[in-house]
DORODREN-515684 format. One record per residue (C-alpha): z, y, x; residue in three letters. Coordinates in steps of 0.001 Angstrom, whole numbers, always signed. Layout:
site c3->Z	c2->Y	c1->X	resn->ALA
...
***
This chain:
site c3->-1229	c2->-10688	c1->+5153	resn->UNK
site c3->+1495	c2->-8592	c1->+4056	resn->UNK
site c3->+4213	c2->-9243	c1->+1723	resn->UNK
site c3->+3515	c2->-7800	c1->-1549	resn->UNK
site c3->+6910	c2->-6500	c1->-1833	resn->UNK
site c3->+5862	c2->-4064	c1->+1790	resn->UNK
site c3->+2419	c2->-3437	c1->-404	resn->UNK
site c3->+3766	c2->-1454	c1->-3113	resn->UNK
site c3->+5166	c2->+1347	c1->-1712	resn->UNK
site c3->+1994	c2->+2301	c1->+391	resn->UNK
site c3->+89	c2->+2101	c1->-3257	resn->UNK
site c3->+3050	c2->+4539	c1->-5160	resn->UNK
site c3->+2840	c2->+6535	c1->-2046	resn->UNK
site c3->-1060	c2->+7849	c1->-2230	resn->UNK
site c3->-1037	c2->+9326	c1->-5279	resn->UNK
site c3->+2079	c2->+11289	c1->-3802	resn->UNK
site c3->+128	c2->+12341	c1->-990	resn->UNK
site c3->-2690	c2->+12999	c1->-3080	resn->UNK
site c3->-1269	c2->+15700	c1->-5099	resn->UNK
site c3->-957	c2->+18380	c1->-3268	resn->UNK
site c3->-4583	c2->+18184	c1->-2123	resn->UNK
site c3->-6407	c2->+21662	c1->-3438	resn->UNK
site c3->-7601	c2->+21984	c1->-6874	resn->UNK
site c3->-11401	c2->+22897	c1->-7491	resn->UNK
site c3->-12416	c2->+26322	c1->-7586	resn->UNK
site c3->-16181	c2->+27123	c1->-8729	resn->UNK
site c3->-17950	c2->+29847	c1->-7924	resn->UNK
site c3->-17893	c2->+32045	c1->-11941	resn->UNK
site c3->-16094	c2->+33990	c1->-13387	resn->UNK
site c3->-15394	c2->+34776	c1->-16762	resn->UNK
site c3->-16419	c2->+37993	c1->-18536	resn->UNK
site c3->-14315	c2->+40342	c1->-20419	resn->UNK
site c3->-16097	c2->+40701	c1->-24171	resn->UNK
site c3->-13629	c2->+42626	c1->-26372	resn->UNK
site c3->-10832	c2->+44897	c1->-25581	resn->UNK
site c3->-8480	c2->+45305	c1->-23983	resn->UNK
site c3->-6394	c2->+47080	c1->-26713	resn->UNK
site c3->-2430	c2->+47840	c1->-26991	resn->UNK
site c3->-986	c2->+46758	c1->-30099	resn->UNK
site c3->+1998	c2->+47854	c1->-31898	resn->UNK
site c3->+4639	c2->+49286	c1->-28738	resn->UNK
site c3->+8503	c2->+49786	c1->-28972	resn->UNK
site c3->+10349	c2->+51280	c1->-26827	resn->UNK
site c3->+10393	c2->+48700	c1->-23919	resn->UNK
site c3->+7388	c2->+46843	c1->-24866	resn->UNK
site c3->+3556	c2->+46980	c1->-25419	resn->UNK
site c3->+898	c2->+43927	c1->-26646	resn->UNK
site c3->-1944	c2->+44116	c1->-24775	resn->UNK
site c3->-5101	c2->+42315	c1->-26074	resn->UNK
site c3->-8653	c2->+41015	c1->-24840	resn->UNK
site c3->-11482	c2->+38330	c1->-25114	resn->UNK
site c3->-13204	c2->+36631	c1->-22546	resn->UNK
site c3->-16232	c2->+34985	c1->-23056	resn->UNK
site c3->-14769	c2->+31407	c1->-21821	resn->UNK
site c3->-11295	c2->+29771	c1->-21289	resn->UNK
site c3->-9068	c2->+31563	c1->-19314	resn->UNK
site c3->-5237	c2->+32409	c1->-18043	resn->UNK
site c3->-4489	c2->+35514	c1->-18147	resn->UNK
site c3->-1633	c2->+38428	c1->-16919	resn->UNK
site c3->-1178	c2->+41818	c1->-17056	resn->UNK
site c3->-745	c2->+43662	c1->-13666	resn->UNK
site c3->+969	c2->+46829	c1->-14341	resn->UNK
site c3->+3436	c2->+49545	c1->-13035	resn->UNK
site c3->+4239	c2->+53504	c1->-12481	resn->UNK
site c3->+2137	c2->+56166	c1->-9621	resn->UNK
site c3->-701	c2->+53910	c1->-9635	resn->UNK
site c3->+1472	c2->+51202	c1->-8415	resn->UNK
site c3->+1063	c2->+47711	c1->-9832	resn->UNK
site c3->+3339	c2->+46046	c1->-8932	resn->UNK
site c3->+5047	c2->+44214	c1->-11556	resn->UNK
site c3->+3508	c2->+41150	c1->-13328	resn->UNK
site c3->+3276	c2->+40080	c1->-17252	resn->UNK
site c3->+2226	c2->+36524	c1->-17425	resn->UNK
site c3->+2713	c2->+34583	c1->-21084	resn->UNK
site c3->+3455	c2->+31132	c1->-20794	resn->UNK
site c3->+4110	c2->+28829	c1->-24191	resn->UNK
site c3->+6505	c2->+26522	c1->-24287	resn->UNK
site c3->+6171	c2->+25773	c1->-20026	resn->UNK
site c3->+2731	c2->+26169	c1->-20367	resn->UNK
site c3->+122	c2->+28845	c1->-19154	resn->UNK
site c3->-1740	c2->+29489	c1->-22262	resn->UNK
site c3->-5515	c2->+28668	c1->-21920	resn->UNK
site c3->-8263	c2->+30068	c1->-24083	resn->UNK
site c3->-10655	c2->+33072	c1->-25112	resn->UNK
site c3->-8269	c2->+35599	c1->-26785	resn->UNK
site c3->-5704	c2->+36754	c1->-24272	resn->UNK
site c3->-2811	c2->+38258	c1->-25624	resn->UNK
site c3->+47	c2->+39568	c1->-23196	resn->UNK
site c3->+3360	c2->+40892	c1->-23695	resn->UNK
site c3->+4931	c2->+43567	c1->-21425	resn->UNK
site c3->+8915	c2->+43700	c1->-22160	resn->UNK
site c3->+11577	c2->+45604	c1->-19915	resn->UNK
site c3->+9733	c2->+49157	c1->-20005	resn->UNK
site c3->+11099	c2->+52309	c1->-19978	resn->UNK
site c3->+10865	c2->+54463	c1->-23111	resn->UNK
site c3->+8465	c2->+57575	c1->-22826	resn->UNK
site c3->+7277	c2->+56734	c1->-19288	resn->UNK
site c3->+3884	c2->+56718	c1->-18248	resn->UNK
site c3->+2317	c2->+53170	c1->-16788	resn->UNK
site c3->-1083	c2->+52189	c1->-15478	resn->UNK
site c3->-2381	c2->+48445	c1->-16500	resn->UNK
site c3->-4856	c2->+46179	c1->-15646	resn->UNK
site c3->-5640	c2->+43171	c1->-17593	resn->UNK
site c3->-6821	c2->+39896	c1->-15640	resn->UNK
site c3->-8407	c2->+36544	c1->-16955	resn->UNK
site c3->-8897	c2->+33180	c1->-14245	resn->UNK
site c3->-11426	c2->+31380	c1->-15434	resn->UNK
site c3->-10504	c2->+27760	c1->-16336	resn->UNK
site c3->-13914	c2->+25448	c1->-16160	resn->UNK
site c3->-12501	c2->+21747	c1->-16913	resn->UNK
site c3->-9083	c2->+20943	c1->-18262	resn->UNK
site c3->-7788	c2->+17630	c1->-17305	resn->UNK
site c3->-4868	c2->+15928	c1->-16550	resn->UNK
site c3->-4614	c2->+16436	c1->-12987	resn->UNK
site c3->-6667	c2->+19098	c1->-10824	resn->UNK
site c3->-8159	c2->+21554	c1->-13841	resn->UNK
site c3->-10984	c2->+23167	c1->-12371	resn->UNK
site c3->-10994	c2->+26910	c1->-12460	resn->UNK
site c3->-13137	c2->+29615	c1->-11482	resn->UNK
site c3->-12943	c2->+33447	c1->-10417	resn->UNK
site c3->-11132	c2->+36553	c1->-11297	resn->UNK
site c3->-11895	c2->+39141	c1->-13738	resn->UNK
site c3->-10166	c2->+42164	c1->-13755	resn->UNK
site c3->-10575	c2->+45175	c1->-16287	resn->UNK
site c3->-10887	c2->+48753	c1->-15243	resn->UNK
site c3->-7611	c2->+50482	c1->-14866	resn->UNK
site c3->-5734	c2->+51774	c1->-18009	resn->UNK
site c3->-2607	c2->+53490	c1->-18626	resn->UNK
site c3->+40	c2->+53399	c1->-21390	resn->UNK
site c3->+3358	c2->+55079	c1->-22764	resn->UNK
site c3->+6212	c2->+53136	c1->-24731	resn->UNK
site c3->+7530	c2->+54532	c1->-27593	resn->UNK
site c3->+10813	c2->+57303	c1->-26999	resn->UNK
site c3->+13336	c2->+58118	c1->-29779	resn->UNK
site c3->+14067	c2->+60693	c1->-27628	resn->UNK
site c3->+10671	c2->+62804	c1->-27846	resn->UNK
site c3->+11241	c2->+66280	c1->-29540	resn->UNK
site c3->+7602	c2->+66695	c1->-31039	resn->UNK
site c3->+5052	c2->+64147	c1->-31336	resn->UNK
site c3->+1614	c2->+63754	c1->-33131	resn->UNK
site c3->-16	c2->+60852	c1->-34787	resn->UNK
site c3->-2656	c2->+59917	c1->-36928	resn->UNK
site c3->-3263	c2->+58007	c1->-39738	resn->UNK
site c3->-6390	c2->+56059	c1->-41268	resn->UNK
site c3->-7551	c2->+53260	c1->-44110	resn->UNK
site c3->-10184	c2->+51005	c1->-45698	resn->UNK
site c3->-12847	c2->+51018	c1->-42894	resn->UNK
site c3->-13883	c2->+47728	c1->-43920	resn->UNK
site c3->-15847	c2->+46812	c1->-41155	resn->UNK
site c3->-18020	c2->+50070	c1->-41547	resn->UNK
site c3->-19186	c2->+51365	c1->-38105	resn->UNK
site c3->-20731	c2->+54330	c1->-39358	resn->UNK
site c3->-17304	c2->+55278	c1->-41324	resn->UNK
site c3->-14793	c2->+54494	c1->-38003	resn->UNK
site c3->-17495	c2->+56534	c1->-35786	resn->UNK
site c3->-16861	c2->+59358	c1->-38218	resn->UNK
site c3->-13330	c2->+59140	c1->-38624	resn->UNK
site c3->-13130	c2->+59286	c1->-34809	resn->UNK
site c3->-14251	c2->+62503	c1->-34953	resn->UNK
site c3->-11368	c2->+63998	c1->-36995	resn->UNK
site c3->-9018	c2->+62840	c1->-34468	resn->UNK
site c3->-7747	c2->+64995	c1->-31471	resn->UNK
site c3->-7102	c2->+62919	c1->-28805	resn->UNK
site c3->-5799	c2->+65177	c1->-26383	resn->UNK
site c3->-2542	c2->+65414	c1->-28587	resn->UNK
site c3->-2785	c2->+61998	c1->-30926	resn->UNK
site c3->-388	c2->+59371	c1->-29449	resn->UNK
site c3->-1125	c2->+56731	c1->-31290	resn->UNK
site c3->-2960	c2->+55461	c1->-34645	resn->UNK
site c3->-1599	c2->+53986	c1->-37907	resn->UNK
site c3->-4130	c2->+51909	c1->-39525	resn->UNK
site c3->-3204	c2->+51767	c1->-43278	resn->UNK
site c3->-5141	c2->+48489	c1->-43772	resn->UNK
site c3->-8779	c2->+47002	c1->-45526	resn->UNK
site c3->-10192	c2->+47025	c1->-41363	resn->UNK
site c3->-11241	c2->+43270	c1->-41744	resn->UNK
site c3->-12809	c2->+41446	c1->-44618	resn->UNK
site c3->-14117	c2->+39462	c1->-42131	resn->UNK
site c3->-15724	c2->+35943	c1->-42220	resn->UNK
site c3->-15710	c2->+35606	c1->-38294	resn->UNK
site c3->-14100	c2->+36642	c1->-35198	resn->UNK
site c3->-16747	c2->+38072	c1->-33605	resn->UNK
site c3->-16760	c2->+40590	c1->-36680	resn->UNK
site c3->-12825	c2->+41328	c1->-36663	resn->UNK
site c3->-13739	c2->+42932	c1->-32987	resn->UNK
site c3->-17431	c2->+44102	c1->-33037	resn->UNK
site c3->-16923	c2->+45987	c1->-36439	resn->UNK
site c3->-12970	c2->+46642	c1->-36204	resn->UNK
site c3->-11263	c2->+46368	c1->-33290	resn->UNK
site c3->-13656	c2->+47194	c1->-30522	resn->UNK
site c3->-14355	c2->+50558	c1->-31932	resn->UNK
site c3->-10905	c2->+51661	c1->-32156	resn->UNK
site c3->-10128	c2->+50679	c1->-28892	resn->UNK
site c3->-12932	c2->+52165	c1->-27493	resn->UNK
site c3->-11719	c2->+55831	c1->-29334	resn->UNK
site c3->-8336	c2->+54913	c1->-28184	resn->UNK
site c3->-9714	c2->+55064	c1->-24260	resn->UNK
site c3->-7784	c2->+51559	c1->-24222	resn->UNK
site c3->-4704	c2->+53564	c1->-22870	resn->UNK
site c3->-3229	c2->+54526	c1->-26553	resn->UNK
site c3->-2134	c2->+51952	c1->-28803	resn->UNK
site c3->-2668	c2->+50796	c1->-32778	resn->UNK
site c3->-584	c2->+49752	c1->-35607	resn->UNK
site c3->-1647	c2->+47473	c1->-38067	resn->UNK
site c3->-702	c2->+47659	c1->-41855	resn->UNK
site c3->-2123	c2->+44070	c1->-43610	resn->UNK
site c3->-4080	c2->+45478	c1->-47005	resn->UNK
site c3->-5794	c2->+43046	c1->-49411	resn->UNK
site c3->-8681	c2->+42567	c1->-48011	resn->UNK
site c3->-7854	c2->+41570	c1->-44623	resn->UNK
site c3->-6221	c2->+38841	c1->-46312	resn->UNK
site c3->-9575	c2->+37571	c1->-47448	resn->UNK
site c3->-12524	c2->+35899	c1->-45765	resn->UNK
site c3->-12766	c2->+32860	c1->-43915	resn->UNK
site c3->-11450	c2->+34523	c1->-40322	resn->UNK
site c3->-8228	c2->+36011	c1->-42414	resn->UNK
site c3->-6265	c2->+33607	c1->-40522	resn->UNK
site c3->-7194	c2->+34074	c1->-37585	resn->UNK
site c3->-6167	c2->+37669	c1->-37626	resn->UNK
site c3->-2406	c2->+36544	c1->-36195	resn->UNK
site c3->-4488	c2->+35721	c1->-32918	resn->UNK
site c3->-6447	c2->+38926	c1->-32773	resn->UNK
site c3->-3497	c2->+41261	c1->-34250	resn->UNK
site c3->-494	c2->+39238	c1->-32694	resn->UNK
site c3->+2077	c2->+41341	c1->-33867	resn->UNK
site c3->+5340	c2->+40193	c1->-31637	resn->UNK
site c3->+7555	c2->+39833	c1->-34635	resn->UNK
site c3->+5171	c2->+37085	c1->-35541	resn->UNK
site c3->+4858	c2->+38490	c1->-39146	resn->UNK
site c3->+3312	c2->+41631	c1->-41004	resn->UNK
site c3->+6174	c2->+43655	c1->-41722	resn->UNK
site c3->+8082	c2->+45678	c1->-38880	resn->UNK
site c3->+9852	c2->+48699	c1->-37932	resn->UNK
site c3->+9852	c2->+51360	c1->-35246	resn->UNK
site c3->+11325	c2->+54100	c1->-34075	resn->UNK
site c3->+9336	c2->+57541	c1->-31937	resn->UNK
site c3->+10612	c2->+60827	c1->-31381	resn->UNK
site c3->+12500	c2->+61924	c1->-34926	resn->UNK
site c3->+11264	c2->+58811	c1->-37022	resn->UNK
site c3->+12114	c2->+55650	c1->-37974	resn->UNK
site c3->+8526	c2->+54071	c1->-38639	resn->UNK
site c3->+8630	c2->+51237	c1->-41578	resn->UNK
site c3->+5298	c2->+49003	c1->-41553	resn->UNK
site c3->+4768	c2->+47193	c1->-44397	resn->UNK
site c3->+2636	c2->+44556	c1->-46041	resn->UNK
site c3->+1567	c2->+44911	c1->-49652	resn->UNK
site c3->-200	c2->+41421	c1->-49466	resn->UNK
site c3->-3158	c2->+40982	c1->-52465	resn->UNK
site c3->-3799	c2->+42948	c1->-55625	resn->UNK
site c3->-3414	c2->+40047	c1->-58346	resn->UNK
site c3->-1162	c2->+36609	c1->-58996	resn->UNK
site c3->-1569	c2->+33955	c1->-56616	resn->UNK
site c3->-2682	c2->+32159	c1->-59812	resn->UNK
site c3->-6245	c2->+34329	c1->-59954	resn->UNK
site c3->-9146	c2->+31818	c1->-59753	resn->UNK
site c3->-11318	c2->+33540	c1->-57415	resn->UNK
site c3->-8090	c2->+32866	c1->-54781	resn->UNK
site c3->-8793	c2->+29089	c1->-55399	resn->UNK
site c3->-5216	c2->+28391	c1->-55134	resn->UNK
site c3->-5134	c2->+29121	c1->-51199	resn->UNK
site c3->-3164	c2->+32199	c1->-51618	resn->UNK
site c3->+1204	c2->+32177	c1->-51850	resn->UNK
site c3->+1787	c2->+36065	c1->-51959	resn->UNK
site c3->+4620	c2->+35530	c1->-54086	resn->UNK
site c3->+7126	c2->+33137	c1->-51808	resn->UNK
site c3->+5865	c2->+35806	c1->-49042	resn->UNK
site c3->+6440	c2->+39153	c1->-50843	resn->UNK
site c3->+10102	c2->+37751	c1->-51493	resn->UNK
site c3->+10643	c2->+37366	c1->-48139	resn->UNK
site c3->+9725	c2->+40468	c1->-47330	resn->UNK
site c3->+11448	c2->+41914	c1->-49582	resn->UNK
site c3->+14338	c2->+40345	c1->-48648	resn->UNK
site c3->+13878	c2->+41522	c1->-45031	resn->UNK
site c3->+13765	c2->+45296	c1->-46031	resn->UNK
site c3->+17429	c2->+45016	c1->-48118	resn->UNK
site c3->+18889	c2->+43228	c1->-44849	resn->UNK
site c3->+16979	c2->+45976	c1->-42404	resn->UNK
site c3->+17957	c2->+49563	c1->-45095	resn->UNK
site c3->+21426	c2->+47752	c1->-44917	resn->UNK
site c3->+22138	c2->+47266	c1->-41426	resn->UNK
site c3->+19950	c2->+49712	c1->-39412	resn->UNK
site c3->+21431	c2->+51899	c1->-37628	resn->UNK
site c3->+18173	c2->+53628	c1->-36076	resn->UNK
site c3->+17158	c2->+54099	c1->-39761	resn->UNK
site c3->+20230	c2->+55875	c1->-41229	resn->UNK
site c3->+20268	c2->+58141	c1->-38211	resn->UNK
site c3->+16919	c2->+59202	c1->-37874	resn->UNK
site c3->+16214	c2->+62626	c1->-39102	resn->UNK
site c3->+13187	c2->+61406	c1->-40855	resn->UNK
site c3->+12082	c2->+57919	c1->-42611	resn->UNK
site c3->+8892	c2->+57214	c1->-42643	resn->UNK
site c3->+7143	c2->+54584	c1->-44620	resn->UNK
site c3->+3420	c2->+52791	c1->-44000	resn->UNK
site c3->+1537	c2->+50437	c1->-46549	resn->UNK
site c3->-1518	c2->+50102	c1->-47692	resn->UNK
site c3->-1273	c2->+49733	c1->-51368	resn->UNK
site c3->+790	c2->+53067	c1->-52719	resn->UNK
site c3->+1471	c2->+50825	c1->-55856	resn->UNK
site c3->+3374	c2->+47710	c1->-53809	resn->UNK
site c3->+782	c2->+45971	c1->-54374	resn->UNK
site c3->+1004	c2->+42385	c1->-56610	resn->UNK
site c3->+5055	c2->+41818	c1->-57124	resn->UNK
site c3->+5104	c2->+39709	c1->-60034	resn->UNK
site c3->+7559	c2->+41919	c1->-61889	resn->UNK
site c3->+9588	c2->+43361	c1->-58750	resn->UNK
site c3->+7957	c2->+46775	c1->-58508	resn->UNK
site c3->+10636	c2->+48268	c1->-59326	resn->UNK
site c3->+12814	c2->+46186	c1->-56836	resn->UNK
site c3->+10433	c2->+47641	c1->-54136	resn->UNK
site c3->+11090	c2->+50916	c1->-55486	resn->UNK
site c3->+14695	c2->+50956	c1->-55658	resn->UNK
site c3->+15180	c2->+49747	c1->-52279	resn->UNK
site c3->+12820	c2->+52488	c1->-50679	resn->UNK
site c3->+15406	c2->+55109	c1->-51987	resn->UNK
site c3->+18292	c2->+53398	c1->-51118	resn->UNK
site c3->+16608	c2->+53627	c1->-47381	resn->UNK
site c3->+16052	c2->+57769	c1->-48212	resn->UNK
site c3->+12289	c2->+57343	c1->-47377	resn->UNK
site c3->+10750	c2->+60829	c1->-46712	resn->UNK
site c3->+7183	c2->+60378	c1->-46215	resn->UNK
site c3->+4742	c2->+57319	c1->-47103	resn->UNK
site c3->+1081	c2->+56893	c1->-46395	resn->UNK
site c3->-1031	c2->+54396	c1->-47737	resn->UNK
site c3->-4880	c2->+53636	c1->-49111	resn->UNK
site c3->-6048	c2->+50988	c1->-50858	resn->UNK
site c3->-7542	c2->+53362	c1->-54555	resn->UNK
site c3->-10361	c2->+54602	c1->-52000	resn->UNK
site c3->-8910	c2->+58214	c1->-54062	resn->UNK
site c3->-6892	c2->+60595	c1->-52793	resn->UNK
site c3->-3882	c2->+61732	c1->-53946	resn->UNK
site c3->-489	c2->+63639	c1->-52823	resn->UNK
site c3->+2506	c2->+63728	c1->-54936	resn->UNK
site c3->+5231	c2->+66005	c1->-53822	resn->UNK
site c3->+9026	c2->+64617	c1->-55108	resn->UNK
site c3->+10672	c2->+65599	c1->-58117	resn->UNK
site c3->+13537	c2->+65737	c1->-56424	resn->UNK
site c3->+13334	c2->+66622	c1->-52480	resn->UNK
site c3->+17194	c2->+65298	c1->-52099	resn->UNK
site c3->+16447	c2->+61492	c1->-53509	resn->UNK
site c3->+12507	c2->+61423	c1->-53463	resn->UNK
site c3->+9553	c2->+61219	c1->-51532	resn->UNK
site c3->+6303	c2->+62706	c1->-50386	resn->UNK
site c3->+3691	c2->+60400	c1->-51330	resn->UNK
site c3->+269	c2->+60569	c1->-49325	resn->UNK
site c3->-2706	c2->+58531	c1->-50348	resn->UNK
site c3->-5816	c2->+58636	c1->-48317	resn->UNK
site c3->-9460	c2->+57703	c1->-49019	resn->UNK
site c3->-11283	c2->+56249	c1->-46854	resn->UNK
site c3->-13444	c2->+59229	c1->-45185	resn->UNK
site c3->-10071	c2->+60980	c1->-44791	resn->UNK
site c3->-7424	c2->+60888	c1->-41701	resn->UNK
site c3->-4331	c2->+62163	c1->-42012	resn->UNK
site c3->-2364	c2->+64540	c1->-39010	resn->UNK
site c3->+894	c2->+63806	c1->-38871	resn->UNK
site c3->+3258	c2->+66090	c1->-36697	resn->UNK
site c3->+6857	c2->+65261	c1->-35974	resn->UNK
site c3->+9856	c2->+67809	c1->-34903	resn->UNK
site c3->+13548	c2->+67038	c1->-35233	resn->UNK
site c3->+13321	c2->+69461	c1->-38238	resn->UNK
site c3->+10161	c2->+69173	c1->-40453	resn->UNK
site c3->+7051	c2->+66829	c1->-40716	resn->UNK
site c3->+3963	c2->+68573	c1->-40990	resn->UNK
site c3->+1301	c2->+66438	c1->-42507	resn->UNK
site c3->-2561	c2->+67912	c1->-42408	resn->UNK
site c3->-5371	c2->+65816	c1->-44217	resn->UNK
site c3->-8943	c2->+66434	c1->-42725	resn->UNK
site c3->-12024	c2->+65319	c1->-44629	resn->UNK
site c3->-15501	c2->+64965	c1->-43185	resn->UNK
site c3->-17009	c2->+67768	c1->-40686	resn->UNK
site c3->-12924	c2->+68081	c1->-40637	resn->UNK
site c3->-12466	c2->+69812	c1->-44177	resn->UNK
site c3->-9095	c2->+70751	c1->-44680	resn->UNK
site c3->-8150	c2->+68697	c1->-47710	resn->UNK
site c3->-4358	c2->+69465	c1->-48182	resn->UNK
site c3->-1178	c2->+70839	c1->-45952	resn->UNK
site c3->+2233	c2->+70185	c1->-46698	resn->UNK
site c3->+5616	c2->+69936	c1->-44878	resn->UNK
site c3->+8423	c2->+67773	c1->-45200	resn->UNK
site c3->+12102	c2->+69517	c1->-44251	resn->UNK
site c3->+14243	c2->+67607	c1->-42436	resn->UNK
site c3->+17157	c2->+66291	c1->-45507	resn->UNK
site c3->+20783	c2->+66293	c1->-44724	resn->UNK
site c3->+22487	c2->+63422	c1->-43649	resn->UNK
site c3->+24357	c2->+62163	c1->-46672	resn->UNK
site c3->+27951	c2->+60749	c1->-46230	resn->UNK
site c3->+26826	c2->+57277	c1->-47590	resn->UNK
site c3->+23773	c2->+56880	c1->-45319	resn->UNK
site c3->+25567	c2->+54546	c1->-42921	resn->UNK
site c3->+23985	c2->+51022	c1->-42494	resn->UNK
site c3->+26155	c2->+49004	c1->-44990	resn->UNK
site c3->+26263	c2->+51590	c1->-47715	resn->UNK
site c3->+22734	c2->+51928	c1->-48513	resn->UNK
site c3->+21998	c2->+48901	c1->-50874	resn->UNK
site c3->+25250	c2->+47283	c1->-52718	resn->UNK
***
């Protein structure tokens, strides 16, 4: 018999051996059932975003020419993410050039501690994309609100869009309301994408209702904005972009919240974030123009700080801001072109045309069988001396 002591070492030594044996592989595949969308670009980046139908890892194989050969592949924390909603972040791009994309999902049968079992590839059909460029002399976008889940009303907004020329679409929030998942993309986000050829991307504003309904939390999964919030900024061609969130309508207080809501601690925050960003941003006191997205024109519920809101929007010299939320609309030029701003409200059969130059915005508003509700154009202002970052807001 051998001495125990000679034993041990042959016992610590299979498992060593072991490991390296070949992980199961079963013959499926999982099946791509939502998407894939791009979310909210900058210049160097893009969010791209898809559902299978079961767990999965998933990358991004993407490049320029048709070439992909460069590889986006999340992990979290040293750890492959696993699950149905795939969401993929592209970083080092070049602003204003043109990439093709693919998006893959592995299908993961059987997590367990050693040897998962997975299954098959499945790969989407191949895509293109182009990041945002500051450096783009003309652009055109367009601009949208409170769908709310209302096929009939995206299918005919669609229709107002030119997609040969739009780059991109703003949605000025009210998409959701939605008490499941499957609703957010079957009655949201799948039809967009699907009018967006999956190759140009969406931005987001948060309105009131998609902060209601039992998937409203979810929505950070579905919409994973990469600041990890609702409130961002961009900047394209002549424009600094400013995306904001006007949270819910009433106090936090309101009974038919149930005391589940804390718009108030939030707002602040927010709040705070647009003194710090009119203060210090250089790309927004050099842009020619300023524009300005949310979804209530009003600010929404501040508890008393309208007027805060206000202030600090023409400290930052906004030009132009589009919003929803009154299912009305209305257009209110400035008083005063040299301090104030255009102010665009849409309703919701409406889609706003929004063309940039270094030297004017030209905003068009098409109604249904695309009615020409109202024209306008926004001059380019002059720089003022104090519009440094710093200066702005004492």
């Amino acid at each position: 018999m051998l001495p125990l002591l000679l034993i041990l070492p042959l016992i610590a030594a299979a498992p060593a051996a072991s490991q390296h044996q070949p992980f199961p592989v079963h013959d499926s595949r999982p099946a791509i059932t939502h998407g894939p969308y791009l979310l909210a670009p900058t210049e160097t980046s893009v969010t791209v975003v898809w559902v299978t139908d079961t767990p999965a890892h998933s990358k991004v194989l993407y490049g320029k020419n048709g070439q992909l050969d460069q590889v986006a592949e999340p992990q979290h924390h040293g750890l492959r993410p696993v699950g149905t909603i795939h969401s993929v972040r592209i970083d080092g791009l070049e602003p204003g050039a043109r990439y093709q994309y693919r998006a893959v999902s592995t299908q993961v049968v059987k997590m367990k501690s050693y040897w998962p079992e997975k299954g098959l590839d499945v790969e989407s059909p191949l895509y293109s994309f182009t990041p945002l460029d500051r450096r783009s002399n003309s652009t055109v976008f367009y601009a949208i609100t409170d769908t709310h889940a209302n096929l009939d009303r995206i299918a005919g907004l669609m229709e107002l869009v030119d997609w040969n020329e739009a780059e991109f679409l703003v949605h000025l929030g009210d998409a959701f309301d939605a008490d499941s998942a499957e609703v957010i993309w079957t009655r949201a986000l799948d039809p967009l994408a699907r009018a967006l050829s999956h190759s140009k991307p969406l931005y987001w504003v948060r309105g009131n209702h998609d902060a209601r309904g039992a998937a409203a939390r979810e929505l950070v999964h579905h919409v994973p904005l990469p600041e990890g919030r609702y409130y961002y900024a961009r900047d394209h061609g002549p424009a600094h972009l400013l995306f904001l969130d006007t949270g819910e309508d009433k106090p936090d207080e309101t009974n038919v919240y149930s005391r589940l809501n804390a718009f108030d601690e939030y707002r602040q925050e927010e709040l705070a974030w647009l003194r710090r960003h009119v203060a210090t941003s250089h790309a927004l006191a050099s842009a020619p123009f300023r524009i300005l997205f949310l979804h209530a024109p009003n600010w929404g519920w501040t508890n008393g700080c309208q007027q805060e809101w206000e202030d600090t929007a023409r400290a930052a010299r906004i030009d132009l801001s589009l919003s929803g939320h009154t299912h009305r609309f209305n257009y209110t030029p400035p008083a005063d072109p040299a301090t104030g701003r255009h102010r665009l409200v849409l309703a919701p059969d409406q889609a706003a045309r929004i063309e940039m130059t270094p030297e004017r915005l030209k905003i068009t508003v098409l109604g249904p069988k695309k009615q020409k509700i109202v024209e306008f154009e926004v001059p380019r202002r002059p720089l003022q001396p104090t519009s440094s970052p710093g200066s702005l807001i004492q």
